[in-house]
KEKE-814291 format. One line per field, with one value per residue: residue number from 1; x, y, z of N, C-alpha, C in turn. Coordinates in pm, 1 decimal, padded with zeros to 6 digits. Example, Ala and Ser with C-alpha at 12.3 -4.5 7.8 and 13.67 -1.06 7.14 Angstrom:
! KEKE-814291
resi: (1; 2)
nu: (01319.0; 01285.0)
nv: (-00569.0; -00225.0)
nw: (00780.0; 00708.0)
cau: (01230.0; 01367.0)
cav: (-00450.0; -00106.0)
caw: (00780.0; 00714.0)
cu: (01320.0; 01290.0)
cv: (-00330.0; 00003.0)
cw: (00780.0; 00787.0)
//
This chain:
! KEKE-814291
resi: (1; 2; 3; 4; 5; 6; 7; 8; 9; 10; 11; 12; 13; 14; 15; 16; 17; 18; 19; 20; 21; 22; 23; 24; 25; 26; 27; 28; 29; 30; 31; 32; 33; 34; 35; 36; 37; 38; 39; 40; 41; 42; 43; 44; 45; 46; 47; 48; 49; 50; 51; 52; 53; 54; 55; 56; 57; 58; 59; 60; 61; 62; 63; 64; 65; 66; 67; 68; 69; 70; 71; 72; 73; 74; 75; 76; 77; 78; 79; 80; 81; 82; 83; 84; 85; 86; 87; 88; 89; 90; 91; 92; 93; 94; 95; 96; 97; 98; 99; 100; 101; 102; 103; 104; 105; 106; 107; 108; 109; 110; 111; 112; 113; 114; 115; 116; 117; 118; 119; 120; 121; 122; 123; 124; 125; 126; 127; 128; 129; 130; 131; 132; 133; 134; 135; 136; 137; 138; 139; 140; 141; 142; 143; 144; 145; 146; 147; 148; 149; 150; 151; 152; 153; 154; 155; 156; 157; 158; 159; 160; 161; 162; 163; 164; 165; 166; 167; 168; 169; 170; 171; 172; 173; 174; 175; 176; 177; 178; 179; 180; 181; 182; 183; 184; 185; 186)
nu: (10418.6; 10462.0; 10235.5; 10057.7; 10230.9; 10207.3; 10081.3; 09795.2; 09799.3; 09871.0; 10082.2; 10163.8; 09912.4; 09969.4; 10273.0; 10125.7; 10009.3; 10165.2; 10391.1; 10241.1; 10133.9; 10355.4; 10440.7; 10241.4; 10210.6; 10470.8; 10664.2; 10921.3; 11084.9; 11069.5; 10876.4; 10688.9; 10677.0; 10632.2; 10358.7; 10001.1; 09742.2; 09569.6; 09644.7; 09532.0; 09279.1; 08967.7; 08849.8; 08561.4; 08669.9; 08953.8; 09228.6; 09288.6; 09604.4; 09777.2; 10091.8; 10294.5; 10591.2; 10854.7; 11174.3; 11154.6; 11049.6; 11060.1; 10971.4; 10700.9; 10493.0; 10314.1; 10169.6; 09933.6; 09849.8; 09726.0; 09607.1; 09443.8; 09181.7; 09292.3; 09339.6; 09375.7; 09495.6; 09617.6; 09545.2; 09609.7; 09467.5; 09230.8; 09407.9; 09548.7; 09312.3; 09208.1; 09452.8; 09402.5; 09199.3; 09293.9; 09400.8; 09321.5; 09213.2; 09239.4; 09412.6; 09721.5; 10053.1; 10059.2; 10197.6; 10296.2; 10490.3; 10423.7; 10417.4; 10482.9; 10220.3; 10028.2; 09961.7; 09905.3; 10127.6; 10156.3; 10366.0; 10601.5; 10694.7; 10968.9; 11248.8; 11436.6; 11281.4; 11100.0; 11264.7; 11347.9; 11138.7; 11054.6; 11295.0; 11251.0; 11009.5; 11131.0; 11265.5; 11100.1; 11003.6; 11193.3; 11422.2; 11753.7; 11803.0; 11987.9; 12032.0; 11757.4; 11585.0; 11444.3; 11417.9; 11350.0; 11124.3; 11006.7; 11177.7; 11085.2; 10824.0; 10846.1; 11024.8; 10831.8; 10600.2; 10662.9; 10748.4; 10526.9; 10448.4; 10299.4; 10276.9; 10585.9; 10562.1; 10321.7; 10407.0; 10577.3; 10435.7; 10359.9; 10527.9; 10647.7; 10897.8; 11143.3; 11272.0; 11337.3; 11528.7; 11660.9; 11442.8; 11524.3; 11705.5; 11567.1; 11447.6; 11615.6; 11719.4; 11461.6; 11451.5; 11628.2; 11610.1; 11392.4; 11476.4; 11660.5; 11887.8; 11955.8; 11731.2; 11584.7; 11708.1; 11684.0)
nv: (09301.0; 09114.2; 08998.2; 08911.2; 08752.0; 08524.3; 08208.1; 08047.7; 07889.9; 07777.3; 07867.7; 08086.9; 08209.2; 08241.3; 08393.5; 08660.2; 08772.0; 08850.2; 08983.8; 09255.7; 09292.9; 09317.7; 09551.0; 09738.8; 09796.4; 09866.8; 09719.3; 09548.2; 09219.7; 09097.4; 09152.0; 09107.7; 08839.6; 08796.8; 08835.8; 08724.1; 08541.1; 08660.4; 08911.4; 09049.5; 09247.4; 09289.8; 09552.2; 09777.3; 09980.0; 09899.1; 09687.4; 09646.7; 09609.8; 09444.6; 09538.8; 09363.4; 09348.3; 09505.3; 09642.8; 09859.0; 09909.1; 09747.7; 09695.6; 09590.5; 09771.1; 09801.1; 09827.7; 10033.5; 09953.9; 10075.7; 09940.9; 10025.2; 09924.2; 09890.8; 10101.0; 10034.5; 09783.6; 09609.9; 09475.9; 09528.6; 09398.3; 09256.0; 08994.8; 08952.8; 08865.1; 08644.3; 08504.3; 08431.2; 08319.0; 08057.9; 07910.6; 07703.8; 07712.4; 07992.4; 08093.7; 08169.1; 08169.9; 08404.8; 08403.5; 08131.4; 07808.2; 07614.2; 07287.4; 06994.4; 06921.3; 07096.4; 07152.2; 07375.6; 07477.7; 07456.6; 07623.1; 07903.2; 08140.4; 08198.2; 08466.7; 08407.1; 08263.5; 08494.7; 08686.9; 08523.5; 08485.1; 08767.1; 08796.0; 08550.2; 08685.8; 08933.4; 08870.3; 08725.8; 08934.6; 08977.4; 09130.5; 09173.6; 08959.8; 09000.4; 09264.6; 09283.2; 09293.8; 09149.6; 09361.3; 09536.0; 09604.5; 09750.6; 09988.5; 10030.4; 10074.6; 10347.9; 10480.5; 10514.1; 10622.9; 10865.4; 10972.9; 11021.2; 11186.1; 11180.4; 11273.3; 11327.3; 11244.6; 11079.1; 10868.2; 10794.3; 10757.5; 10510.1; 10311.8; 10281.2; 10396.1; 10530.0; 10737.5; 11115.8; 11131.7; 10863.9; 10802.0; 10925.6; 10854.6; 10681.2; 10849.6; 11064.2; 10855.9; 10872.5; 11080.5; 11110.2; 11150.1; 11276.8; 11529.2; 11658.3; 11837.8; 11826.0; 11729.6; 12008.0; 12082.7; 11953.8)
nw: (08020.6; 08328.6; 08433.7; 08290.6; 08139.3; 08239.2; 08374.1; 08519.7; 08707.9; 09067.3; 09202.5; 09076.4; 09074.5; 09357.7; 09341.4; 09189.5; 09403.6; 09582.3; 09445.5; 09369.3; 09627.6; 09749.7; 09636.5; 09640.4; 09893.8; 09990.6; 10079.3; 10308.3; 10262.6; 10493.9; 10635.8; 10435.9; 10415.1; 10722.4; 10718.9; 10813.3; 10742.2; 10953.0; 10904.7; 10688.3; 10633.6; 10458.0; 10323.7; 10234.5; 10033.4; 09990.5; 10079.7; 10445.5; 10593.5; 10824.7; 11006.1; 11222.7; 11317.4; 11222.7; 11051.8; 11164.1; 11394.2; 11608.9; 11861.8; 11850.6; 11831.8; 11583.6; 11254.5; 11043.9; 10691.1; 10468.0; 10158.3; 09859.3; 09623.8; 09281.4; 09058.9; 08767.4; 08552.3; 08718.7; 09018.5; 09303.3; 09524.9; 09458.3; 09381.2; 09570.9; 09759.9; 09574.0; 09602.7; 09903.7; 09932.3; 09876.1; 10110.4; 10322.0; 10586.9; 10626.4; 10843.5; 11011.6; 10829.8; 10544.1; 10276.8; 10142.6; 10080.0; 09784.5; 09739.5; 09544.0; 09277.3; 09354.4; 09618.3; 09905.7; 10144.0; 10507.0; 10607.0; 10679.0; 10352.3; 10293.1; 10321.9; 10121.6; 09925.8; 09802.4; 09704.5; 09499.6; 09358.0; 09279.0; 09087.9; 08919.2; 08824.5; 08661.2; 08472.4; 08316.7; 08179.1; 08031.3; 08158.8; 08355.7; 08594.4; 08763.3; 08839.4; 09014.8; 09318.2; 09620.4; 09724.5; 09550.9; 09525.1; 09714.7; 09668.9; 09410.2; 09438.3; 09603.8; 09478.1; 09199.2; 09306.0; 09419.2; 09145.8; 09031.5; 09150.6; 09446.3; 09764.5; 10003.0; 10222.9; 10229.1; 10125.9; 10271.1; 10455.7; 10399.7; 10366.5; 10588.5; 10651.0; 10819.0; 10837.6; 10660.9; 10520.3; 10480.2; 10303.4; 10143.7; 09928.8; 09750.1; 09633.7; 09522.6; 09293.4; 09194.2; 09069.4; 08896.5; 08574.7; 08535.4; 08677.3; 08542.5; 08399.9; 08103.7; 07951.2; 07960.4; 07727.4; 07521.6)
cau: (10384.7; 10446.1; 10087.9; 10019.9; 10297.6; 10244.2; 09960.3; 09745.9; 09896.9; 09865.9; 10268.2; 10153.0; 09796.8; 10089.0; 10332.7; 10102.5; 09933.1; 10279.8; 10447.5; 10171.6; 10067.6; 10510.1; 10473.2; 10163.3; 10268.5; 10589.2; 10701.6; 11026.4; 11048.3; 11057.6; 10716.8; 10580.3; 10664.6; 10567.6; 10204.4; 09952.6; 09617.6; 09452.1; 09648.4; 09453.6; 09101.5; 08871.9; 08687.6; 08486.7; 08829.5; 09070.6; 09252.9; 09405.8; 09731.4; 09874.9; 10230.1; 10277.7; 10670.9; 10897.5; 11292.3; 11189.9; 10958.4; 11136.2; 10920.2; 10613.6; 10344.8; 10278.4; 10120.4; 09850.8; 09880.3; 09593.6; 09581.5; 09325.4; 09146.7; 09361.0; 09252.4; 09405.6; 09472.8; 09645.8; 09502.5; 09694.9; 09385.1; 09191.4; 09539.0; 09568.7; 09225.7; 09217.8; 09538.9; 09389.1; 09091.4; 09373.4; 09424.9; 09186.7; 09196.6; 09275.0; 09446.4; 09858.4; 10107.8; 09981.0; 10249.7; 10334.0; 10504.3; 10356.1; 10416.2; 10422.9; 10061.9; 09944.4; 09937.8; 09999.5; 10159.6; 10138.3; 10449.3; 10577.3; 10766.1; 11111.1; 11250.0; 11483.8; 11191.2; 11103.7; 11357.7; 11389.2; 10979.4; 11096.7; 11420.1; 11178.7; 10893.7; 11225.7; 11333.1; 10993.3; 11021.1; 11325.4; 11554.8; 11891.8; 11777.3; 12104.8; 11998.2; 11689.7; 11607.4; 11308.0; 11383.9; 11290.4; 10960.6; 11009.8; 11220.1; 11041.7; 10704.7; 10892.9; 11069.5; 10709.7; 10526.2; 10730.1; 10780.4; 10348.5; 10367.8; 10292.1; 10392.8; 10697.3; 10507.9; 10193.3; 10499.0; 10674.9; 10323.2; 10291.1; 10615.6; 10726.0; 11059.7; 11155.1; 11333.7; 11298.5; 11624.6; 11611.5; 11367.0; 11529.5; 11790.3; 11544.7; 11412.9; 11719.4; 11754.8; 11363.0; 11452.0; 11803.9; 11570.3; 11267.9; 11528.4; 11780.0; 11907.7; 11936.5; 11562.6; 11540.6; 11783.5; 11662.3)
cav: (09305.6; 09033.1; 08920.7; 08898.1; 08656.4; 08371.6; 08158.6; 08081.1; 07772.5; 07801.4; 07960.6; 08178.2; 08333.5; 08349.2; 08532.5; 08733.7; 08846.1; 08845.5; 09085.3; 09322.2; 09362.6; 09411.7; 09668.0; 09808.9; 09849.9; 09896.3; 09648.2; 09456.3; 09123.5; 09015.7; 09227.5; 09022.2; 08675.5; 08799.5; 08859.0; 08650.2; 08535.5; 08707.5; 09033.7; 09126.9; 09218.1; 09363.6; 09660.4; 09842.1; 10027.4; 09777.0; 09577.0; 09721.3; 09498.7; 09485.3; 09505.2; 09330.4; 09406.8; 09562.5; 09683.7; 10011.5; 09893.8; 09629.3; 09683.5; 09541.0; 09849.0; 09772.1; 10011.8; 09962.5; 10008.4; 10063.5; 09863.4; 10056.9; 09865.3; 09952.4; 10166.5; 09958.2; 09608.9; 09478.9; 09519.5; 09381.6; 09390.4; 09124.0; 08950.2; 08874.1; 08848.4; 08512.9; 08386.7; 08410.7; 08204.9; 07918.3; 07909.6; 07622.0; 07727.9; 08112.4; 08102.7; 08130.6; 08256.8; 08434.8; 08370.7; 07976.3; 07784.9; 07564.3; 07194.7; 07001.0; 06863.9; 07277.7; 07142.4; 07489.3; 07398.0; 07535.1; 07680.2; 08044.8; 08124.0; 08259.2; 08571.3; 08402.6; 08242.9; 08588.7; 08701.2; 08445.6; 08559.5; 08868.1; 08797.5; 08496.5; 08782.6; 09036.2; 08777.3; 08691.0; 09043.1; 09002.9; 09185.3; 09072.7; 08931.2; 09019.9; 09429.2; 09367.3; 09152.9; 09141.9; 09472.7; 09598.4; 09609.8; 09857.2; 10079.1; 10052.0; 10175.1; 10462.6; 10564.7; 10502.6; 10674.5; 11021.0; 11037.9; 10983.5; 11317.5; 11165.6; 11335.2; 11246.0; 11201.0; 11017.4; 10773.2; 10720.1; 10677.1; 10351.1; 10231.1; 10301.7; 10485.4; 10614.0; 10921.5; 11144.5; 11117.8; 10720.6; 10773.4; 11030.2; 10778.8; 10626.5; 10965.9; 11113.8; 10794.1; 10841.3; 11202.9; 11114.4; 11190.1; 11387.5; 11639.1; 11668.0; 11964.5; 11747.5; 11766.4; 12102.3; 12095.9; 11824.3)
caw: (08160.9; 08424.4; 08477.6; 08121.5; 08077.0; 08365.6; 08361.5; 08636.7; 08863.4; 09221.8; 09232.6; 08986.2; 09157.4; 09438.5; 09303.6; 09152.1; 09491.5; 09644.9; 09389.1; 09378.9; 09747.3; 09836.1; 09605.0; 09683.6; 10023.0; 09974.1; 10136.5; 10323.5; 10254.7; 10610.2; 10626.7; 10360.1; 10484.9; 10814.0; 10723.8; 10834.7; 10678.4; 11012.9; 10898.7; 10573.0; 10674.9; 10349.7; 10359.8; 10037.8; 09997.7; 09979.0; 10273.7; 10576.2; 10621.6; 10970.7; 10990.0; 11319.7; 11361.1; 11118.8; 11135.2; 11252.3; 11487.6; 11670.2; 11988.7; 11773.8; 11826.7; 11443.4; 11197.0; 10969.5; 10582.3; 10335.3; 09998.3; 09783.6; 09478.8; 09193.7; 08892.4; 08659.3; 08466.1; 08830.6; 09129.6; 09472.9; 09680.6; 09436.9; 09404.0; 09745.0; 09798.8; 09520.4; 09660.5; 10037.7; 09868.1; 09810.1; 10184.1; 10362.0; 10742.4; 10630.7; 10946.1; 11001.3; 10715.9; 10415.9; 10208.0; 10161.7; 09958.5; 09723.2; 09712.0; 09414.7; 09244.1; 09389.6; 09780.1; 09960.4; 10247.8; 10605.3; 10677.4; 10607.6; 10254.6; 10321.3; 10238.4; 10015.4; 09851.9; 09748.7; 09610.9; 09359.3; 09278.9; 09141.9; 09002.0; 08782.7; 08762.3; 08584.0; 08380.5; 08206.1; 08170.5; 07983.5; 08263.4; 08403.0; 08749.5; 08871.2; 08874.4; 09109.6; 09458.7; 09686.3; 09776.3; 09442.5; 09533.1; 09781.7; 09634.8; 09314.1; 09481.8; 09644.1; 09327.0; 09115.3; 09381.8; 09383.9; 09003.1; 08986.7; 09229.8; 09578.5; 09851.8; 10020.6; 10387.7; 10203.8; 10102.1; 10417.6; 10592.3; 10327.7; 10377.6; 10756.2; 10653.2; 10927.8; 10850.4; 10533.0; 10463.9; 10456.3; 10161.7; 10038.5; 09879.2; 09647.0; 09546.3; 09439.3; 09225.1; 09102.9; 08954.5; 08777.4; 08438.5; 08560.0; 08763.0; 08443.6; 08260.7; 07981.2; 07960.1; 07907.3; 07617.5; 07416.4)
cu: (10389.3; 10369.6; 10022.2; 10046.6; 10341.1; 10066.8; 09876.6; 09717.0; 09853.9; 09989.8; 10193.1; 10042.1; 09908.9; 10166.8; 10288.7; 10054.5; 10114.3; 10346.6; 10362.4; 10142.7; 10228.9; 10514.2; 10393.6; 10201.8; 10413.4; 10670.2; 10843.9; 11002.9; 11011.6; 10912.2; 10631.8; 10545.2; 10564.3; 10421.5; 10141.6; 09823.3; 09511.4; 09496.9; 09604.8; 09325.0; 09055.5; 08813.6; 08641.2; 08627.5; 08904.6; 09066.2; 09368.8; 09511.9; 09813.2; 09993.5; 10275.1; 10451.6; 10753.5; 11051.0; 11317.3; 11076.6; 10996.6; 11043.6; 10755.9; 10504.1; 10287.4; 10233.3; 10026.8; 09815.6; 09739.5; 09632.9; 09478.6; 09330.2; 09217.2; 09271.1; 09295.8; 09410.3; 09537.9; 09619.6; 09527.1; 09568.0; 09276.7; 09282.2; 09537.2; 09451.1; 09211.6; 09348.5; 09481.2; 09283.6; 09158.1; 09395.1; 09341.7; 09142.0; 09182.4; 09346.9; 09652.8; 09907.9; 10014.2; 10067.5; 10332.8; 10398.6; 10404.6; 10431.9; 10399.9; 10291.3; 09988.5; 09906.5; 10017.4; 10041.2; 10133.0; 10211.4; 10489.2; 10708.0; 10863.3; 11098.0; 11333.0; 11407.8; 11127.0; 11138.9; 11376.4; 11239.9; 11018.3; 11142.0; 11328.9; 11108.4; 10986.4; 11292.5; 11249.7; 10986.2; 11105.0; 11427.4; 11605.8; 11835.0; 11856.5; 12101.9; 11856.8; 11655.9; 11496.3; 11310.8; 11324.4; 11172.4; 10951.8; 11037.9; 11144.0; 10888.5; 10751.7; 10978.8; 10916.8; 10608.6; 10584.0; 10719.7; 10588.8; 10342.5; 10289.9; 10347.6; 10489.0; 10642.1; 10389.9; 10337.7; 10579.7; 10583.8; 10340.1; 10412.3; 10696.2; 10890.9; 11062.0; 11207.8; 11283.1; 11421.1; 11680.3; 11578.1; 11433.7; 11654.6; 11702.3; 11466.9; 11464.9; 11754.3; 11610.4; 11353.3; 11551.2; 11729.8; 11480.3; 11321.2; 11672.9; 11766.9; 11920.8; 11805.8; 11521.2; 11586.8; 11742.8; 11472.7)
cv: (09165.2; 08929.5; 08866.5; 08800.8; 08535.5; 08381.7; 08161.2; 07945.3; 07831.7; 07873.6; 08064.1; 08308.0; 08358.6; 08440.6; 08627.0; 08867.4; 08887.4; 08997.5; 09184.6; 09339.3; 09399.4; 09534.6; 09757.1; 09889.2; 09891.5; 09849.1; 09598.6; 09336.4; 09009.0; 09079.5; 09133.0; 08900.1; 08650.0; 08820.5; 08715.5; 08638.8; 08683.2; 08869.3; 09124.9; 09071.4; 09322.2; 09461.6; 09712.7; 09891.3; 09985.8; 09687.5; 09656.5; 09577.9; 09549.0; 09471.9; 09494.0; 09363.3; 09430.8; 09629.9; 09814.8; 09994.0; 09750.2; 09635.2; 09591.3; 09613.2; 09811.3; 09865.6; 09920.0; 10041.2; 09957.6; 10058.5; 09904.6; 09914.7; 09933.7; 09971.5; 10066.0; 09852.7; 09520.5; 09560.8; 09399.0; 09374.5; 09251.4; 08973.8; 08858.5; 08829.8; 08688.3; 08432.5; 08346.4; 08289.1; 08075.5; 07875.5; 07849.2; 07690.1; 07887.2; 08148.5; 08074.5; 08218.1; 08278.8; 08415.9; 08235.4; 07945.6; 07656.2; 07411.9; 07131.8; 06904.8; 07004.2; 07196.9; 07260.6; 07408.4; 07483.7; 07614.8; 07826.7; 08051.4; 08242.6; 08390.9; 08559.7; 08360.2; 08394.5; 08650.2; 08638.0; 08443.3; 08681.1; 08838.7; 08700.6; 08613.6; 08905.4; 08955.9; 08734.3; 08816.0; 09097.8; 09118.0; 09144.6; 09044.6; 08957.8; 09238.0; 09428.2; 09234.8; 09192.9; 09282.2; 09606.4; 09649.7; 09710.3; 09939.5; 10129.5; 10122.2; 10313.0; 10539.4; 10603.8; 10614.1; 10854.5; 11079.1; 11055.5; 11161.4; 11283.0; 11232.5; 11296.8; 11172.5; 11102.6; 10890.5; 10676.2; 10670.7; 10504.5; 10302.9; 10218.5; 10380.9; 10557.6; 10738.9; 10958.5; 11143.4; 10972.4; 10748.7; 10830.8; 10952.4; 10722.0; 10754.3; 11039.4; 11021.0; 10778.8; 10951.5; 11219.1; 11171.0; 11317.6; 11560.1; 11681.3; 11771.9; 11958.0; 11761.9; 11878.2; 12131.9; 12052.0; 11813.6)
cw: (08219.1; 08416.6; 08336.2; 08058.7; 08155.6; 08363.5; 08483.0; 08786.4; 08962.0; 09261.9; 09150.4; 09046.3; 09290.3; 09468.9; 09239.3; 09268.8; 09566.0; 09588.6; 09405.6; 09513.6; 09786.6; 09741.9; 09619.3; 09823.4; 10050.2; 10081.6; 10182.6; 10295.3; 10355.4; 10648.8; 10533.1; 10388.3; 10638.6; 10831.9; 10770.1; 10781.9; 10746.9; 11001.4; 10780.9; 10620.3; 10510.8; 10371.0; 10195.3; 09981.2; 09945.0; 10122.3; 10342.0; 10610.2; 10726.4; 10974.6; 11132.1; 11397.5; 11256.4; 11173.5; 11175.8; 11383.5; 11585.7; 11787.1; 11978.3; 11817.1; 11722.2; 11388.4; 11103.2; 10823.4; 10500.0; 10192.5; 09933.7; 09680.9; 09354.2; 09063.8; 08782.0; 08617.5; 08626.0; 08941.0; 09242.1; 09517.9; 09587.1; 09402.6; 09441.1; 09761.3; 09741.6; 09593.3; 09816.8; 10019.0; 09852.0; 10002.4; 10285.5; 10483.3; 10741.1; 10793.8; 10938.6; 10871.8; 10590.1; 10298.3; 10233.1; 10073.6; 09886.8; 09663.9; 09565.7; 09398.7; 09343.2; 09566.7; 09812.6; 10120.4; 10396.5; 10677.9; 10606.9; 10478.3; 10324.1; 10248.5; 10089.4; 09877.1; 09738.9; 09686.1; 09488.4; 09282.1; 09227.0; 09117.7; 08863.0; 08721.7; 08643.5; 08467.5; 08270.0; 08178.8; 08051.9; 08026.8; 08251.8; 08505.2; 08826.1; 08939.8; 09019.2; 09238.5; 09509.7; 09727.7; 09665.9; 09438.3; 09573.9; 09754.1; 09498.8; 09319.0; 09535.5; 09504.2; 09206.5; 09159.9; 09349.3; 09270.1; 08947.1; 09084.3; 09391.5; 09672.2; 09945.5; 10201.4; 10397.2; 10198.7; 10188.5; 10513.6; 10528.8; 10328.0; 10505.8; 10731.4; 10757.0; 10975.7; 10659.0; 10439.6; 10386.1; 10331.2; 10058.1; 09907.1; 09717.8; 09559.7; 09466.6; 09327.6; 09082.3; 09020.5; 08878.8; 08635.3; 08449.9; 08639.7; 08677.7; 08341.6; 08140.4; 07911.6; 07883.1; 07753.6; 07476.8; 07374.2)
//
């Protein structure tokens, strides 16, 4: 696992909150960059994360996505919560980059920056980095999500898809095994 196998640097509690809340939410990557400190508020729950404009929402109504506390060994909502703790002013971008000697800095981390956080995070992994990209995240919660038995409208609320057909792309790709006549055979 990932988290298991990166220490705990200031990049590191980053990309840890980073990877885990784009996949929690199931995130774009221009959604993730675009967050802002003042758009994760806490509650007992988790954190409601505002998604202030998004490429199906170009008019910027926004929508607002709930981050439970996770049952298990990683949980985005204390994640984020320690990386927001790295953040002096908590005010402005929530994802930064990180200077060297751990100075975060004040400006916002790219999307390409991102990208090259998973592709490292698939690689300590022992992946190819060349199979997955910042959008992995997304698709990989919407494929994870379905094959766990979610329903397909609980899914599209947590990721803004905007049609069902849209989603339906990474669904047909999350039952290639679980939807195989092979299966029955074997």
């Amino acid at each position: 696992m990932y988290y298991e196998n990166t220490g705990n640097s200031i990049i590191d509690v980053r990309n840890k909150a980073l990877l885990a809340l784009g996949f929690a939410g199931g995130f774009r990557r221009s959604e993730l960059v675009g967050l802002n400190c003042e758009d994760i508020v806490e509650k007992p729950e988790g954190l409601i994360v505002t998604i202030r404009k998004s490429k199906t929402d170009q008019e910027g109504k926004g929508r607002l996505v709930g981050i439970p506390y996770g049952r298990g060994r990683i949980c985005p909502v204390t994640l984020t919560l320690v990386w927001l703790a790295n953040i002096k002013d908590q005010q402005g971008p929530l994802f930064r980059p990180v200077r060297k000697g751990g100075l975060v800095s004040d400006q916002r981390l790219s999307g390409e920056a991102v990208a090259k956080v998973v592709k490292q995070a698939v690689c300590t992994l022992g992946l190819h980095p060349a199979n997955y990209s910042a959008h992995s995240l997304r698709a990989g919660f919407v494929t994870s999500a379905i094959q766990a038995g979610a329903p397909s409208q609980f899914v599209r609320k947590q990721t803004g898809h905007a049609s069902e057909a849209t989603m339906a792309r990474y669904v047909r790709l999350g039952n290639l095994f679980t939807e195989n006549a092979v299966s029955w055979m074997m």
